[in-house]
C-alpha positions, 0 to 999 in steps of 0.5 A: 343708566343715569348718574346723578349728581347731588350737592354734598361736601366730600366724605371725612374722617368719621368721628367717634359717635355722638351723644343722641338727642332726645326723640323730638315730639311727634307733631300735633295738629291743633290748630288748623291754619288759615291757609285752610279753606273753609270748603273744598275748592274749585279743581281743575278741570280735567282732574275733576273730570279723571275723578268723576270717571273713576268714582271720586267723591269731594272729602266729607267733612270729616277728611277735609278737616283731617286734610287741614290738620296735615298742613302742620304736621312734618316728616318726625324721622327725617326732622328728628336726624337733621336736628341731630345733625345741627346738634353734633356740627354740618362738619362731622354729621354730614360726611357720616350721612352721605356715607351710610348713603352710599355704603349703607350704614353697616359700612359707617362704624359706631355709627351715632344712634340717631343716623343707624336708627334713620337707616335702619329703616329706610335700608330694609324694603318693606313686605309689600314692595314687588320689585317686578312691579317697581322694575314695570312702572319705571319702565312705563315712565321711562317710556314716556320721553320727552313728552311725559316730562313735558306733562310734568312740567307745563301741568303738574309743576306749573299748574302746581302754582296755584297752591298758594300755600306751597308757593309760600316756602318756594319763594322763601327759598329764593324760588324766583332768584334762583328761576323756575328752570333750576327747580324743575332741572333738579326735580327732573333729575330726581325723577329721572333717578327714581326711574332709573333700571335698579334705581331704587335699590338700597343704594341705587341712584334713585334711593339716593337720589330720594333720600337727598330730597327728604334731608333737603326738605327736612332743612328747608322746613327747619329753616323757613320755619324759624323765619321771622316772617313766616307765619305757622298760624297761617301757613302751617308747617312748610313742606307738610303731609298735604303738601307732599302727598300731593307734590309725590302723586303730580310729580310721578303719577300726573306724567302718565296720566296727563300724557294719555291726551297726546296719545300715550296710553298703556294698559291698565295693569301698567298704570298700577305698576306706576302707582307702586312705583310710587308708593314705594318712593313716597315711603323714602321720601316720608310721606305717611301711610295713608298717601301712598297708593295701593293702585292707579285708581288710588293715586288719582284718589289723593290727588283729587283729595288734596286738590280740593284742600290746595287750590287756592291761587293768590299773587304768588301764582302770577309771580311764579308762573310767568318768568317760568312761561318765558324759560324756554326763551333761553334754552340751549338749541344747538341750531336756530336757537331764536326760532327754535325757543320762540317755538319751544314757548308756544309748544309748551304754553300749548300743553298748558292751555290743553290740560288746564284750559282758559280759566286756570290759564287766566289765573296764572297769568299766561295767554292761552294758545291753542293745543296744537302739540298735542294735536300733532302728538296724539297720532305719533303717540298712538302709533307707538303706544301700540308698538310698545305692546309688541314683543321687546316693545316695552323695552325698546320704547323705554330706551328710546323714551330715557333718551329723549328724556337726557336730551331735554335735560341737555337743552334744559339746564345743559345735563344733569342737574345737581340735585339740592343745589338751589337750596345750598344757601340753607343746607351749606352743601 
């Protein structure tokens, strides 16, 4: 079982309860920034491809406005909490958090009226959660190893920079200071979490582990936000509605789906329990109704929306898609460490260039290479995928997959990552 590890400061003393502060105004989308496209843009290929298999349609004319309006509107629970954290001081506010985290609210007592209202919700599993289900798609995932956490990284992250505009809030975060691989360690850490036997039970390590990225989200929104150079009539809000539904469905959904052209195909019923799995951590994490998938099918659907609203590359693709091309060059191989990283390299450029083709390739910056480790992949992948169907095959393929999933953290980013440590400079913890 996973053991995350999130930055945070240790638990004090709780001090007597706060006076609440007004609710803060739901947001409200008047104007749409200019980050905006004037028409749907050009996708990538194979996501085109997915869509028109699956019956997808670019969005009229009425949801591509509705899209745009998305890009300044937040997340109003978790703002309004971290609002009321500055308010009543990091000192008292914080440790009162990460209690009613891991203990749950009961256990914080006369809790402040803003953070037992946050809890009170978050704590409770909505009707329409089938644990089964979740259990599944956790499974699946887990199932996916080391190769579906390649397809994370060299498509969904990395393809992921040419939305321009949530390049935007990562570099103001110090996204090429700190380095791609750190980012993609913590993200893989919450994901690794989120997959987790249990992890998303009230208090398990995925629940937690979701909850602290929506708080780090909240401070980060809070902080890019009142920077004197960010422009809201440009970019919107940082870390918006659209943003999100699209970063929630690439992070857990583009994995299993992308990993089917190395050969990792499940059934269909398997996939949805994926999406579920999904949906359920989109509604921790505070991405609204209309973005959590009921399906599969579903999730490709908001995907593909929100694609056509996001892919606008500009120079920061370039700037942040290239140092993290060149990361495996220092990664941690405990044997022929200089060929083994020259080779990691090309295999992962491989991934890239089979999923998102030349043109995207030429975009990013990056040289094209031929898709020889998903050639080589597909037959092993096949093979296992088959197994997989056996009796006690899912199961033997989610350990073994969890562990290669912990060995590629290990050459990675040394072990587990500390989820919200890149971004301690604006959240102090």
């Amino acid at each position: 079982m996973t053991t995350s590890r999130v930055a945070s400061t240790a638990p004090q003393a709780p001090p007597g309860p706060a006076a609440p502060i007004p609710p803060a105004p739901l947001p409200t989308a008047t104007t749409i920034p200019t980050r905006h496209p004037s028409g749907p843009c050009k996708i990538p290929t194979g996501l085109w491809a997915v869509g028109l298999l699956l019956g997808l349609r670019k969005p009229d004319r009425e949801l591509f406005r509705h899209l745009g309006e998305l890009l300044t509107v937040g997340d109003e629970p978790a703002d309004r909490l971290v609002e009321w954290m500055h308010t009543a001081g990091m000192t008292q506010a914080r440790p009162l958090f990460e209690q009613a985290l891991e203990n749950g609210i009961a256990s914080v007592t006369d809790a402040p009226a803003p953070l037992r209202e946050f809890f009170e919700v978050y704590e409770k599993t909505p009707d329409w959660v089938d644990r089964d289900l979740i259990e599944e798609g956790a499974r699946i995932m887990r199932s996916g190893g080391a190769d579906g956490l390649y397809v994370a990284r060299d498509v969904a992250l990395l393809g992921g920079y040419q939305f321009s505009g949530f390049n935007q809030t990562l570099l103001r975060t110090g996204a090429l200071e700190k380095g791609s691989n750190k980012r993609f360690a913590e993200t893989t850490q919450w994901a690794t979490d989120v997959i987790t036997e249990n992890g998303l039970l009230p208090q398990g390590v995925g629940y937690r582990s979701t909850l602290h990225v929506r708080l780090i989200h909240a401070f980060v929104r809070r902080h890019v936000a009142a920077l004197p150079d960010w422009d809201s009539d440009a970019w919107g809000l940082p870390i918006n509605q659209t943003d999100m539904a699209a970063t929630l469905i690439g992070a857990l959904v583009s994995p299993s789906l992308g990993a089917v052209m190395m050969g990792l195909v499940n059934r269909p019923g398997e996939y949805d329990a994926v999406a579920h799995l999904t949906r359920y951590t989109g509604w921790l994490l505070g991405v609204q109704d209309e973005f959590l998938p009921r399906d599969f099918r579903d999730a490709i659907r908001v995907l593909h929306q929100t694609s056509y609203v996001l892919s606008t590359p500009d120079e920061t693709t370039r700037q942040l898609s290239v140092p993290m091309a060149d990361d495996p060059l220092q990664w941690d191989y405990r044997r022929f460490a200089g060929l083994r990283r020259k080779i990691a390299r090309s295999q992962h450029l491989s991934i890239t260039s089979a999923f998102l083709r030349r043109g995207a390739m030429h975009t990013l910056g990056l040289p094209f290479v031929l898709p020889w480790y998903p050639a080589i992949r597909f037959p092993v992948n096949i093979i296992r995928s088959i197994a997989a169907q056996r009796p006690g095959g899912r199961e033997r393929a989610a350990e073994r997959g969890m562990a290669e999933q912990r060995e590629f953290m290990r050459i990675m980013a040394g072990g587990d990552a500390t989820i919200g440590h890149s971004a301690k400079a604006i959240t102090g913890h």
